[in-house]
C-alpha positions as CSV (number, residue, x, y, z in Angstrom):
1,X,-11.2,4.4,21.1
2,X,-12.0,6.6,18.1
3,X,-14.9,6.4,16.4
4,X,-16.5,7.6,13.5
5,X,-16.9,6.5,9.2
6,X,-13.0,7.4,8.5
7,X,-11.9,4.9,11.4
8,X,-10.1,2.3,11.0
9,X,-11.0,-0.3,13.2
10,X,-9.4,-3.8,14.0
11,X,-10.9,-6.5,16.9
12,X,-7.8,-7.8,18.7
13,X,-6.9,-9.8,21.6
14,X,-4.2,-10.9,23.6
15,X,-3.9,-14.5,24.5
16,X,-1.0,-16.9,26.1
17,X,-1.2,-19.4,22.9
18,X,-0.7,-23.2,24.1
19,X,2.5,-24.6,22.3
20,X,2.8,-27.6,20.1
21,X,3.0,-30.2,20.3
22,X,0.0,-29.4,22.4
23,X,-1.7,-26.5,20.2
24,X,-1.9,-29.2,17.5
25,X,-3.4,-31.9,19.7
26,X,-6.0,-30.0,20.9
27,X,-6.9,-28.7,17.7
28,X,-7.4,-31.7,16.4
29,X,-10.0,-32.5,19.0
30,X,-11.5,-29.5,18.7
31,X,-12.5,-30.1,15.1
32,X,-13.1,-34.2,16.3
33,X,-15.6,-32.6,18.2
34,X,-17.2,-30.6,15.1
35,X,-16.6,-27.2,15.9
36,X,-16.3,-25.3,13.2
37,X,-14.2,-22.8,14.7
38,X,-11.2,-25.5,15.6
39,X,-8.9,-24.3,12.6
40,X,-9.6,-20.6,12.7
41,X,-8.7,-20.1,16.6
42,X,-5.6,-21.1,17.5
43,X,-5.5,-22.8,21.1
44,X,-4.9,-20.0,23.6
45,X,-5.8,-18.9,27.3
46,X,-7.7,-15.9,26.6
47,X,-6.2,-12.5,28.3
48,X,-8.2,-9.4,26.4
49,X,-11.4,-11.1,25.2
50,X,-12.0,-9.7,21.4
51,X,-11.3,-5.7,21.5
52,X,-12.4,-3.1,18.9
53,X,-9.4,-0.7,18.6
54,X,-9.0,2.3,16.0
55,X,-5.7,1.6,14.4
56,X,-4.0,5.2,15.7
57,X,-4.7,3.9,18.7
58,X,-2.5,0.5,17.9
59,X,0.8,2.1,18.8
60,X,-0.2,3.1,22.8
61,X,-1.8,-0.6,23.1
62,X,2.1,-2.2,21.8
63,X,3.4,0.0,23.8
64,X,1.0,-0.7,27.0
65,X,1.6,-5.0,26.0
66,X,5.3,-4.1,26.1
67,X,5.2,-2.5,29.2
68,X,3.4,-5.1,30.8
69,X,5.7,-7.8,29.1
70,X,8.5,-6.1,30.6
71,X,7.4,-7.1,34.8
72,X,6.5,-10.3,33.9
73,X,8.5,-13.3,34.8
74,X,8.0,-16.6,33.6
75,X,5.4,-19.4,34.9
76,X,4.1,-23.1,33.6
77,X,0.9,-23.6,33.4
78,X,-0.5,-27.0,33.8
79,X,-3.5,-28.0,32.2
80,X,-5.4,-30.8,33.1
81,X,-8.9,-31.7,32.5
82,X,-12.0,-30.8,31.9
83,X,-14.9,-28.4,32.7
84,X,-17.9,-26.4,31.0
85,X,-19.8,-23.2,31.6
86,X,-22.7,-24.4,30.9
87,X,-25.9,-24.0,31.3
88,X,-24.8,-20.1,30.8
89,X,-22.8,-20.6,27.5
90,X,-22.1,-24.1,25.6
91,X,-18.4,-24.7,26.0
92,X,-16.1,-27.1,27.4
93,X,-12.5,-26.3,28.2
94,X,-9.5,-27.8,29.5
95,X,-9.0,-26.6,33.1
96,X,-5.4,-25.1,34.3
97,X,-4.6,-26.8,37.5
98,X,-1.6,-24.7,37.3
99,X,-0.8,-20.9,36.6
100,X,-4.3,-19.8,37.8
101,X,-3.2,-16.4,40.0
102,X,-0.3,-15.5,37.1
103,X,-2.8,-15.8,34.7
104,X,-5.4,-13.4,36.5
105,X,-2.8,-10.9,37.6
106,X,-1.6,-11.1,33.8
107,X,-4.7,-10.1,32.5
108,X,-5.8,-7.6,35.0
109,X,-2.6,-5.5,34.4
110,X,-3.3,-5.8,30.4
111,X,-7.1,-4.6,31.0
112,X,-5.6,-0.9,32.0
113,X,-4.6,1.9,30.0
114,X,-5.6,2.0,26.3
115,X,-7.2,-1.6,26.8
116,X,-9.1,-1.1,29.5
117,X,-12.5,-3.1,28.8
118,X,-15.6,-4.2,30.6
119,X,-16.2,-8.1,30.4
120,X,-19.1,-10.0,30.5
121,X,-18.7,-12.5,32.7
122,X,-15.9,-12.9,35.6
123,X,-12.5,-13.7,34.3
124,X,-11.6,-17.7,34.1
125,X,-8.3,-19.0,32.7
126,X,-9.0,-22.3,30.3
127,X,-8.6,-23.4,26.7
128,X,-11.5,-23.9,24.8
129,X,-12.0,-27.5,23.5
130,X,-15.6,-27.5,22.0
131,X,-18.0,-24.0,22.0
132,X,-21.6,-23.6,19.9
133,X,-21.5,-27.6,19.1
134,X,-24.5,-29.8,20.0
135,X,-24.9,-31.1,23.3
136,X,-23.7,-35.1,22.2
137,X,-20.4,-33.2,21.0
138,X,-20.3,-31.3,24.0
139,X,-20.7,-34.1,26.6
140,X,-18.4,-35.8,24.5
141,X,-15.3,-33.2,24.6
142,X,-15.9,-33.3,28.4
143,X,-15.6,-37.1,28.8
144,X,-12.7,-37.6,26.3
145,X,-10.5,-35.1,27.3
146,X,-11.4,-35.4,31.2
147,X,-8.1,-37.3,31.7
148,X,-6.0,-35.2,29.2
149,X,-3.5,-33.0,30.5
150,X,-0.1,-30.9,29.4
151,X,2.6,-28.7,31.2
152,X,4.2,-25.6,29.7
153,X,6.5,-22.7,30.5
154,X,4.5,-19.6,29.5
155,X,7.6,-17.0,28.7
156,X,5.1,-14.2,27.6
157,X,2.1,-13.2,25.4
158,X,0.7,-12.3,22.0
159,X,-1.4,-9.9,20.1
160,X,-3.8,-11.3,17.8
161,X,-5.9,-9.8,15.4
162,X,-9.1,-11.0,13.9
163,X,-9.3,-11.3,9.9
164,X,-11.8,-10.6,7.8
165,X,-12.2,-14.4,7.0
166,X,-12.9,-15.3,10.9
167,X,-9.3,-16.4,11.4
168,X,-7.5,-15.3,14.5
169,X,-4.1,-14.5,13.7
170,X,-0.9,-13.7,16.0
171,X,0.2,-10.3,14.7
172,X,3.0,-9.4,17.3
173,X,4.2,-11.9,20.5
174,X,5.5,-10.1,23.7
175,X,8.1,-11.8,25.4
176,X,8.7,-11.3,29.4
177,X,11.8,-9.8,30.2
178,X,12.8,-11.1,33.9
């Protein structure tokens, strides 16, 4: 990545968004559940956490998602239940019970080339239900939702970028080609 005052610098990420009628479900909760973030990040299993990229560096990442997009074949993903991570951050997700390996090797062959990034903490496939709410709203998500579960056929990927109002947009979806 380029750096410098004349840069021109976006935060991405690629994600596998959850369809509706699920996506709108779960937002739903997600804002039941007071987080303030529920309408400004779509529902999502989260390949390339948020990514600082120059923007003449935007053409080799399409081209690197496309690439990948191209060897990938389609898989569901099965989502059922819940989880957190804390004590070591406050959220609570849906767990996939289905689409776990396809989702890591997903990820780990976007994470190359002109995204190649460190992470903070080991790669884990879920959706986000509830993150920075209080601990009532946390327990909560994770009882509520603890039965909920959803099944969906995961034909490829999307770019997203962050806006300057905190919203997490789609900017460009890549579709698998097998």
């Amino acid at each position: 990545m380029t750096s410098g005052p004349s840069a021109q610098v976006r935060t991405i990420g690629v994600s596998i968004p959850v369809p509706d009628p699920h996506a709108a479900e779960l937002t739903a909760w997600r804002s039941e559940f007071g987080d303030p973030l529920a309408h400004a990040i779509p529902p999502h299993i989260t390949l390339l956490p948020p990514f600082e990229l120059d923007l003449a560096d935007l053409p080799a990442a399409r081209d690197h998602l496309e690439a990948t997009a191209a060897t990938g074949e389609p898989f569901d993903v099965h989502l059922r239940g819940t989880a957190t991570f804390r004590p070591v951050s406050p959220v609570v997700f849906v767990q996939l019970a289905r689409g776990i390996s396809e989702c890591e090797l997903l990820q780990a062959a976007i994470r190359t080339g002109p995204l190649t990034a460190e992470i903070n903490f080991p790669f884990h496939p879920h959706v986000t239900v509830a993150h920075d709410v209080d601990e009532a709203a946390l327990d909560r998500a994770e009882l509520v939702l603890r039965d909920w579960e959803a099944t969906f056929t995961v034909k490829g990927f999307s770019l997203y970028e962050h806006g300057a109002d905190g919203v997490w947009r789609p900017r460009e979806d890549f579709t698998f080609q097998q």
